[in-house]
C-alpha positions in Angstrom: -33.1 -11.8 10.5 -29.8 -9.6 10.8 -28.0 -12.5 11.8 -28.7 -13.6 8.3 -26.7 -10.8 6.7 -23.0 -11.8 7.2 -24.1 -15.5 5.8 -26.0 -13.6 2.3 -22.9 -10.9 2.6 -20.4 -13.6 2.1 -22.9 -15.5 -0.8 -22.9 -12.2 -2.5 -19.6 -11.4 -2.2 -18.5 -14.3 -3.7 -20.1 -13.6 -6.8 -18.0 -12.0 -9.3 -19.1 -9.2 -11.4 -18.2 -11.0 -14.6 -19.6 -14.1 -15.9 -15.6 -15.4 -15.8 -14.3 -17.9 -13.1 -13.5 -16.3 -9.9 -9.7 -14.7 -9.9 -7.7 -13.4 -7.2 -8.4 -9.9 -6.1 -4.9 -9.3 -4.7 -6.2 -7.4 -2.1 -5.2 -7.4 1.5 -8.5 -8.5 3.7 -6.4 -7.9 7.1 -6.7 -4.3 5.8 -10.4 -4.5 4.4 -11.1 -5.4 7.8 -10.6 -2.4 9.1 -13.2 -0.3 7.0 -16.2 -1.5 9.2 -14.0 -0.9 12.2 -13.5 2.2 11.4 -16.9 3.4 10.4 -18.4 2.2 13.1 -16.3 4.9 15.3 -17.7 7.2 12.9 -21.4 6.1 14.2 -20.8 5.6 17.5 -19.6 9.3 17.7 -22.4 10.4 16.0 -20.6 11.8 12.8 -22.6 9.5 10.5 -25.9 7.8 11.1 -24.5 4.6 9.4 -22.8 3.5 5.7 -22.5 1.0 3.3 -18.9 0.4 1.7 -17.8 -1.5 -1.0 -14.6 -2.4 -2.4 -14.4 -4.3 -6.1 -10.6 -5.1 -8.0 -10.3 -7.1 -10.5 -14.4 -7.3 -11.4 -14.8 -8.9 -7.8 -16.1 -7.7 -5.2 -13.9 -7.7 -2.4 -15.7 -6.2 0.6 -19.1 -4.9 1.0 -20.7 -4.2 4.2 -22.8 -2.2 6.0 -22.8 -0.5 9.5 -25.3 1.9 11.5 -28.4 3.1 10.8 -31.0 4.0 7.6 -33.5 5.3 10.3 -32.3 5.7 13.8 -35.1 7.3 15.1 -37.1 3.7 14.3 -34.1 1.6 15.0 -34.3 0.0 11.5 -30.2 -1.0 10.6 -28.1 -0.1 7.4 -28.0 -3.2 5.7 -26.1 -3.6 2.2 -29.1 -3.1 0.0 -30.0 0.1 1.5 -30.9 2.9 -1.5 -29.5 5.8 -1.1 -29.9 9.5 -2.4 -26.6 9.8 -4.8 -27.1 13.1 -5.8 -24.5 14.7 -7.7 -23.0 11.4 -8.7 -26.2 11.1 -10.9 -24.7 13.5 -13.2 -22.3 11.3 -14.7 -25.2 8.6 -15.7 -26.2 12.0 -17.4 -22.6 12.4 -18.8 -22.8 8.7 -20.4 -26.5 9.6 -21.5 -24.5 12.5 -23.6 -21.7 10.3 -24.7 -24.2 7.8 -25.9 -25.5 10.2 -28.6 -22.2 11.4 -29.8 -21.4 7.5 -30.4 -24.8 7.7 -32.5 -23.6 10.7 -34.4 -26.8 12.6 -32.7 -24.6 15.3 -30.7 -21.0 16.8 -31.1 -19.5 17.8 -27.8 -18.1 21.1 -29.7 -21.2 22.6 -30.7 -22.8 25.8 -29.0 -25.7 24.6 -26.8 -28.1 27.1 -28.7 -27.6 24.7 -31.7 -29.2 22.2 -30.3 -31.8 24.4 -27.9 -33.0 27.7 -29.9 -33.4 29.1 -26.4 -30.0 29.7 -25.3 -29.5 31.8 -28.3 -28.7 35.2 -27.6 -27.6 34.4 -24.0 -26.1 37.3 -22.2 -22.9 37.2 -20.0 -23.2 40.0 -17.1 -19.6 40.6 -15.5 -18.0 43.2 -12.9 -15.7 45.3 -13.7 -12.8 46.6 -12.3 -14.4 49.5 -11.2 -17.3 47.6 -9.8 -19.7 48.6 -12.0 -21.8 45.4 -13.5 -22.2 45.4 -17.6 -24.4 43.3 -19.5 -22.7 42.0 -23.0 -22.5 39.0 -25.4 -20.1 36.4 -24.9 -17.1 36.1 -26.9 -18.4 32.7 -28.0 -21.6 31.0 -26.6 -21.0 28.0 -24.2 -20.7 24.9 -25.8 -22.0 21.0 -24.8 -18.8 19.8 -23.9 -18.2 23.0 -21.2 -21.3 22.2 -20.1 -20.2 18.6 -18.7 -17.0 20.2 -17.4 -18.7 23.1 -15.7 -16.6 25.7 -17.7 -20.1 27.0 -19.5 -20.6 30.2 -17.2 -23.9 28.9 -16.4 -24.6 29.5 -12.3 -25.1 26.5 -10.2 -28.7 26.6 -9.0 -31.5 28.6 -10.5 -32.6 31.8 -8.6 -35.4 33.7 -9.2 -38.5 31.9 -9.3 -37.1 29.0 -9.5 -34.8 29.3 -6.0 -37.0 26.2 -4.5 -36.7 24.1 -7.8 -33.8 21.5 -6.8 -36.1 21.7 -3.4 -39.4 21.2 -4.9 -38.9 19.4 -8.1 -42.2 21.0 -9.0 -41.2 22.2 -12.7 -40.6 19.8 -15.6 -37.3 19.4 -17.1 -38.3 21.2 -20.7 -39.3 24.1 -18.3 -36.7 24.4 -16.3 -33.9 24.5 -18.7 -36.1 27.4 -20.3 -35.9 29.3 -17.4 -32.3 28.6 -17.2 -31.7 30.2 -20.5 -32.9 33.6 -19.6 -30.3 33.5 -16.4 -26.9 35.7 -17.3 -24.1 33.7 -17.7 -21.1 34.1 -14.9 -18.2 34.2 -16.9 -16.7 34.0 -20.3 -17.2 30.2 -20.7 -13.8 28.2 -20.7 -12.4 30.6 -18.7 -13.0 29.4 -15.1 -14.6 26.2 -13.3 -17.8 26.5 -11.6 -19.9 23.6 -10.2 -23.1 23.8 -12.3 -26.6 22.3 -11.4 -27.9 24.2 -14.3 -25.5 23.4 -16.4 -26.0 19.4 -16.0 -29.7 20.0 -16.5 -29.3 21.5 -19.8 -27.3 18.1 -20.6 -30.1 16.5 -19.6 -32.2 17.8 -21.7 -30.1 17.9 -24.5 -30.8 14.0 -23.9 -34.3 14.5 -23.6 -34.4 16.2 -27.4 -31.8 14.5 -29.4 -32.8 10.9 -28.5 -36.3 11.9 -28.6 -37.7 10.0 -25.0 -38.2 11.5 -21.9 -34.9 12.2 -19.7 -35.4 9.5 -17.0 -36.6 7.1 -19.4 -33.5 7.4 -21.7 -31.7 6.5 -18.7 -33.7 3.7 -17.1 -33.6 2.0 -20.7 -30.1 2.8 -22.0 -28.4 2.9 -18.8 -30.0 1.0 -15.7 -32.2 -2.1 -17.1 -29.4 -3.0 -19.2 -27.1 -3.0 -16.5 -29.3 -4.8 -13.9 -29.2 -1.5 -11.4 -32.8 -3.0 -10.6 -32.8 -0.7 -7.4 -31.9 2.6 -8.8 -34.1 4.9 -10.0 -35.6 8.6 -10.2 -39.2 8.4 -8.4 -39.1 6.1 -5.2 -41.2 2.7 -5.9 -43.8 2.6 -2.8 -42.5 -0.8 -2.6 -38.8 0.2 -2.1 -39.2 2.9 -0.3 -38.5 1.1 3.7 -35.2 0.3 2.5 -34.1 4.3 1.9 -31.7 5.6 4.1 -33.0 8.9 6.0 -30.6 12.1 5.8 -29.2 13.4 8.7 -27.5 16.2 9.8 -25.6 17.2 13.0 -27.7 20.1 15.7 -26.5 20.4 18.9 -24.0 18.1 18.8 -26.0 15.0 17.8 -27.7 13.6 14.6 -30.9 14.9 13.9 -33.4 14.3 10.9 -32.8 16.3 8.2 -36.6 18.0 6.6 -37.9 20.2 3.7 -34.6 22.2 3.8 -32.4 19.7 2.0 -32.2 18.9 -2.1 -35.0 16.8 -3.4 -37.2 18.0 0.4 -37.4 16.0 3.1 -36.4 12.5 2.7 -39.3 10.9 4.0 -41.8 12.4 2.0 -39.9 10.5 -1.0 -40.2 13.3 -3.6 -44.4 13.4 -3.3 -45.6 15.3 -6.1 -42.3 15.9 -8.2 -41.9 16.8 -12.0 -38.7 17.5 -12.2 -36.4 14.3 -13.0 -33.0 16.2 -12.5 -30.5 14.9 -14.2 -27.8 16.9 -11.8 -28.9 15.3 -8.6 -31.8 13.1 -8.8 -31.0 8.9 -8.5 -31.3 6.9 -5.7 -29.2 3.7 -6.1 -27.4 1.4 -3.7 -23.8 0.2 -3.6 -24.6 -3.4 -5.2 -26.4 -1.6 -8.1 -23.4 1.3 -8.7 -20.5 -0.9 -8.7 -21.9 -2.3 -12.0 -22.0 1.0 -13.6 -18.2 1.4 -12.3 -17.3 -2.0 -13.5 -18.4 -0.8 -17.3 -16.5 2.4 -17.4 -13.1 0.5 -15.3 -13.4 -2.4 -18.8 -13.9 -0.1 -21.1 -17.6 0.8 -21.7 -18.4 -3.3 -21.9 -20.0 -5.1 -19.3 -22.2 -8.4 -19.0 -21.1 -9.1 -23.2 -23.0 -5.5 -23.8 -21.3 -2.7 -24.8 -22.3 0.5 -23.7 -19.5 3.1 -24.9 -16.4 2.7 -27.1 -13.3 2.8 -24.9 -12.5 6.0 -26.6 -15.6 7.6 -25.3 -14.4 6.4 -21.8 -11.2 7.8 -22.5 -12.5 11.1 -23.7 -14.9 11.2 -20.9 -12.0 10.9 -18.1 -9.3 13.2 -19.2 -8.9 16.5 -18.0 -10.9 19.3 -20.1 -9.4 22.1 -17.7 -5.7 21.9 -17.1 -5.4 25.9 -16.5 -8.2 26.5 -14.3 -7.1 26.1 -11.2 -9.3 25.7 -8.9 -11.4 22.9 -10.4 -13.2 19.9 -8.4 -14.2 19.2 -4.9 -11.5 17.2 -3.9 -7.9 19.1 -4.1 -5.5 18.0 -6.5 -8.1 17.6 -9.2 -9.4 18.3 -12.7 -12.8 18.0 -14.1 -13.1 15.9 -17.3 -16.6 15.2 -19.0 -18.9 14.7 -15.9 -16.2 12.8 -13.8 -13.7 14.4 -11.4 -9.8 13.2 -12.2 -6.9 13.3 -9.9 -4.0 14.8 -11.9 -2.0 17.0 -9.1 0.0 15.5 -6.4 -2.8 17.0 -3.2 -4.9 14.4 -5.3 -3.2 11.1 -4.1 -3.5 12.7 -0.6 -6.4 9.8 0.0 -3.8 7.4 -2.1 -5.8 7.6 -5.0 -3.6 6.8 -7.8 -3.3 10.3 -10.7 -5.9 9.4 -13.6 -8.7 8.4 -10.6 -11.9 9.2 -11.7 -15.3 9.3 -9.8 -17.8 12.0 -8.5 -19.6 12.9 -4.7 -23.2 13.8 -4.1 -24.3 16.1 -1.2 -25.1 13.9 1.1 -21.5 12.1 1.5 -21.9 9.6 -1.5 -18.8 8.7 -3.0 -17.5 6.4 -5.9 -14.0 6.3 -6.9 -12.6 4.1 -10.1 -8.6 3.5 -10.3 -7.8 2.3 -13.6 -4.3 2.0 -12.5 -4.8 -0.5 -9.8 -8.2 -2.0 -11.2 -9.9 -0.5 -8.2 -13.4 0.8 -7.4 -14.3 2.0 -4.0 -17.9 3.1 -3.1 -19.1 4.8 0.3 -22.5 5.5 0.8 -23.8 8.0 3.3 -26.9 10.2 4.2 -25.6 13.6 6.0 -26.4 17.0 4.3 -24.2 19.1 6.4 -20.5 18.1 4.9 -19.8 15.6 7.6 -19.3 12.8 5.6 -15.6 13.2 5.0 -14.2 11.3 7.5 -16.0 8.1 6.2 -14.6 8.7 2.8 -11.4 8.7 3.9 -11.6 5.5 5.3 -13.4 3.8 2.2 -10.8 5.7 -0.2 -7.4 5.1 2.1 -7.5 1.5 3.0 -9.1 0.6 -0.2 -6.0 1.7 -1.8 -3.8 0.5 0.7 -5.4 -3.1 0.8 -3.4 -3.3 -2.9 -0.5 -5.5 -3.2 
C-alpha cells in the first residue's frame, strides 16, 4: 500500500486548487526537494515523530508530502491525509466566524463585549501597584470584540479556578464556560498590552454562538468547512476517522514518548471521550489537504471555488496590525497581532524569509500555516509534539518554501 502514495501524491498534486487550467507555480522543486530531506533528519533524531508539509503558489499545489510517523509505537506511517490536532490555529476559523457577522451587520468589532453578553457587564480589572499592593477597580473602558481577537482585552489566557482542567477536560459547555470567564478579573487595562488569550477567543466564540443563533461548531462546520470541502476537519473525532490521527509526542529521556491526560484536549488517543466543550481557541483537527483551502480563500480575497466567503476588505481588516505599540506581541519575533492572525511587520520577522505583511497562526503542538500575499505563497507544516520542539521543522517548511520563489 505505501508504495501507492508517491503515485496518488503526484495525482493530487497535480490538481490545482482552482477550477482554472493549470499555470506555472514558479517555484524552484530542486529546493522543494529538500523539505522531506530535511524533515526526515528531524525524525531520525528523534526531534519529531513525523510531518506532513505542504507548499501551494499560485492556487497550486506545489509540494505536499509526508514523512515519519502518526503512531510509532504501532508502526503505522505519516501519510498526507493524516488529521491532525491544529490547536490554536483553530482560532482564526473563529476569527472568520466573527467577520462573517460583521459582513451581515450582526456584530460591530468596536462594541464592548458586555453589549453583546450581559455577563461581562461590571467586569473588574485587579492590577498591582507600585507598591505591590493588589487593587480591585473598573476599567477605564470595558474590553471590546475587536481586542478580543487581538488579545489586547485583559482577559487571562486559561481559566483558573474551577475551571483549571477545562481546556484538559472539555467537560463544560461553551455557554458555561464563557460565564465563568466573566467573573475572572481582567489583567490589564484592555488595549494597553498583548496577552495570548484562550479565554478571550472563547468569548468570540460564543459571541458566534448568540448572534448567529446556531450552536458554535455548527456555525463553523456549515459556514466555514462543508462549503469549503475541509471534509476531514472537524471538532469531535468521527469513530471512522479516527486511525488516521496523528498521536502527540513529546521528548523524556532523550527520546519520543506518548504524550497522555496532561496535554490540551487529554490524551490523544482517547479522542476527546466525553467532551462538551467545542472550544473555539484550540479545538479542530484538520489535515494539510483540507487547510490549504481555507488559506487559498483568504490569499484570493475571501473567494474560493466561485463562493465568496468574506469581502476582500474584511480580509484586509482582518490582517493588519491592531497593535503597533505593544511591543511584545505574537509568538514569532518580529510580529504583530491583527484580528485572529499573526502579521510580520518588523525586520526579526523575515528572519524565516517570510516576506513583511505574512500572516498565519501556530497551535501547540507544532502546527503551522503561513500565507504570503506578496509572493502568492502558502506554506503548511503539520506536527504532533506538545513540548515546543517543533521549531526546527518549521523552519524548514517556512525557509525553503520562501526560498523555492523565483
Amino acid at each position: 500500500m505505501r508504495r501507492l502514495v508517491p503515485l496518488l501524491l503526484l495525482l493530487f498534486c497535480s490538481l490545482p486548487l482552482s477550477p482554472q487550467a493549470r499555470v506555472e507555480t514558479g517555484l524552484d522543486p530542486e529546493r522543494l526537494k529538500l523539505i522531506p530531506v530535511r524533515l526526515r533528519e528531524l525524525v531520525e533524531n528523534q526531534t519529531i515523530p513525523g510531518a506532513v508539509a505542504l507548499v501551494a503558489r499560485r492556487g497550486e499545489i506545489a509540494f505536499f508530502d509526508a514523512v515519519g510517523w502518526r503512531d510509532l509505537e504501532g508502526r503505522k506511517p505519516m501519510t498526507t491525509d493524516s488529521i491532525f490536532q491544529i490547536m490554536s490555529m483553530t482560532k482564526q476559523f473563529t476569527g472568520v466566524a466573527a467577520m462573517m457577522l460583521v459582513e451581515e451587520g450582526k456584530l460591530e468589532l468596536r462594541r464592548p463585549v458586555e453589549d453583546y453578553l450581559p455577563e461581562f457587564q461590571g467586569q473588574l480589572l485587579e492590577e498591582r501597584l507600585p507598591n505591590g499592593n493588589w487593587v480591585t477597580r473598573p476599567p477605564a473602558h470595558p474590553p471590546t470584540v475587536w481586542q478580543l481577537m487581538c488579545h489586547s482585552s485583559g482577559l487571562g489566557e486559561n481559566p483558573d479556578g474551577e475551571l483549571s482542567d477545562q481546556l484538559r477536560t472539555m467537560r463544560v459547555p461553551l455557554d458555561q464556560a464563557v460565564r465563568f470567564y466573566a467573573t475572572r478579573r481582567l489583567q490589564f487595562e484592555p488595549g494597553t498590552r498583548w496577552r495570548y488569550s484562550n479565554m478571550g477567543i472563547a468569548t468570540l466564540g460564543r459571541i458566534v454562538e448568540k448572534l448567529s443563533g446556531e450552536d458554535y461548531a455548527h456555525y463553523i462546520e456549515s459556514h466555514i468547512l462543508q462549503p469549503l470541502g475541509m471534509s476531514d476537519t472537524f471538532f469531535f473525532a468521527p469513530p471512522e476517522k479516527r486511525d488516521r490521527i496523528a498521536l502527540v509526542y513529546k521528548h523524556a529521556g532523550g527520546k519520543l514518548v506518548r504524550a497522555g491526560d496532561e496535554v490540551l484536549a487529554g490524551d490523544p488517543a482517547r479522542y476527546r471521550a466525553g467532551a462538551r466543550y467545542p472550544g473555539p481557541e484550540y479545538a479542530l483537527y484538520s489535515t494539510a489537504g483540507d487547510l490549504v483551502k481555507f488559506y487559498q480563500m483568504l490569499l484570493a480575497g475571501g473567494e474560493f471555488g466561485g463562493r465568496r466567503y468574506l469581502s476582500r476588505q474584511a480580509i484586509d481588516t482582518m490582517t493588519r496590525v491592531f497593535t503597533p505599540t505593544v511591543d511584545p506581541s505574537g509568538w514569532l519575533g518580529g510580529t504583530g497581532y491583527g484580528l485572529t492572525f499573526e502579521i510580520v511587520d518588523k525586520p526579526e520577522g523575515t528572519l524565516l524569509l517570510h516576506s513583511p505583511g505574512t500572516f498565519g497562526h501556530g497551535g501547540a503542538f507544532g502546527t503551522e500555516g503561513w500565507v504570503d500575499r506578496h509572493n502568492d505563497l502558502i506554506r503548511i507544516l503539520l506536527v504532533q509534539v506538545s513540548d515546543g520542539s517543533g521549531g526546527p521543522a518549521r523552519a524548514v517548511v517556512m525557509q525553503l518554501g520562501e526560498a523555492a520563489v523565483r
